[in-house]
Steps between C-alpha positions, in 0.01 A plus 500: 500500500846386362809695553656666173847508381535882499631458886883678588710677769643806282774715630504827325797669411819596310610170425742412281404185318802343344621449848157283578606218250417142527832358602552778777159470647623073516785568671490845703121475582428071481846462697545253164885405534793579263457207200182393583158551301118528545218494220459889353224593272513768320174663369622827238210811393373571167496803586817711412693573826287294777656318725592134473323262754712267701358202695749355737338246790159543418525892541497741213739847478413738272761805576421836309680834554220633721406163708564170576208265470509142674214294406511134738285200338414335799276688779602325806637700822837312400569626155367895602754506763767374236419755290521739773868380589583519159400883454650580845787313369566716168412839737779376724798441258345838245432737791608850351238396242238813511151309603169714531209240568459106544161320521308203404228426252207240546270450221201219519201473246172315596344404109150402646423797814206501651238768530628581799867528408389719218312732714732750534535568144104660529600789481281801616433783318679388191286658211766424183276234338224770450699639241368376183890428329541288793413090438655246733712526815833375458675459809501727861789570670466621856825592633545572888793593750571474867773570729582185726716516788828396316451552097217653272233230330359559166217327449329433130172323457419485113196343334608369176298254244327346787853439730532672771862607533664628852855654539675563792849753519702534828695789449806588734688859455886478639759732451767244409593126445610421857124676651364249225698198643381626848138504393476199259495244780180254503284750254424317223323200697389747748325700174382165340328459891327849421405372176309235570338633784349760308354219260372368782269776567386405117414104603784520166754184669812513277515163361877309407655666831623348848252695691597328892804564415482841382236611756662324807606814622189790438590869440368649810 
């Protein structure tokens, strides 16, 4: 099971993107100093009115009017924390910014499951194929949602062309940015913990990820 690129911590809010620009993220957020320079990449939409992308330190920022997305490239208990600092950083110099939610999103795909990884997606009762219009199943999405002790976890499993597809949301409510900075601490490798241990009940092992060092300390 590999490890997918739609993975982010997303703070959602009224933001106000022009102030989330590459050279102030450098040198308010990075600590970059006055004069100095580091490599910026900067990824524009075709779509009409999307946000830019901006990769600064192996980390992409992606800053629209209703949340800030923060996608890291690397998946080691190092650069999560980074990214962590870096949103509690932006929550601590904007803090009359109006924030609702912040969370983290997980996605892994396995493209060869086995029978029993797949078993789930029997599902009981399900009579749609009788209907004569109906030919070949597409895809199944089973979406699922639990209250933890600290956050609410989405869960989607989804058959697709043979792939078996799993998606994980941690979802935090807060009133305001500095409940958000309070909460943020140690989340998103604490949520990539959860992750994988629900694979595990799967036998589905992410592959490509530091798993002793991610695991050293188990969610209890």
């Amino acid at each position: 099971m590999q490890i997918s690129g739609e993975n982010s911590l997303i703070i959602v809010g009224a933001w106000n993107p022009a102030i989330l620009n590459p050279q102030w993220i450098c040198h308010e957020i990075l600590g970059l100093p006055e004069g100095e320079e580091m490599p910026i990449q900067m990824e524009f939409a075709a779509v009409p009115g999307a946000p830019p992308r901006v990769t600064i330190d192996d980390v992409t920022y992606i800053p629209a009017m209703d949340r800030l997305n923060l996608y890291p490239k690397e998946f080691s208990v190092e650069k999560l924390t980074s990214v962590e600092n870096q949103a509690s950083r932006i929550l601590e110099i904007l803090p009359h910014t109006p924030i609702q939610a912040f969370g983290q999103n997980f996605e892994f795909i396995e493209q060869e499951p086995s029978a029993d990884q797949m078993r789930i997606f029997d599902l009981q009762g399900n009579r749609i194929q009788e209907c004569e219009f109906v030919q070949d199943q597409r895809s199944v999405d089973i979406k699922q949602s639990y209250s933890l002790d600290d956050c609410i976890l989405n869960i989607n499993q989804i058959s697709q062309e043979g792939s078996l597809i799993v998606k994980f949301n941690f979802h935090y409510e807060v009133e305001n940015a500095d409940e958000a900075r309070q909460r943020l601490g140690n989340t998103f490798s604490r949520n990539l913990r959860r992750a994988i241990e629900f694979l595990e009940l799967y036998d589905a092992v992410p592959d490509g990820l530091n798993l002793a060092e991610i695991l050293e300390e188990r969610v209890g």
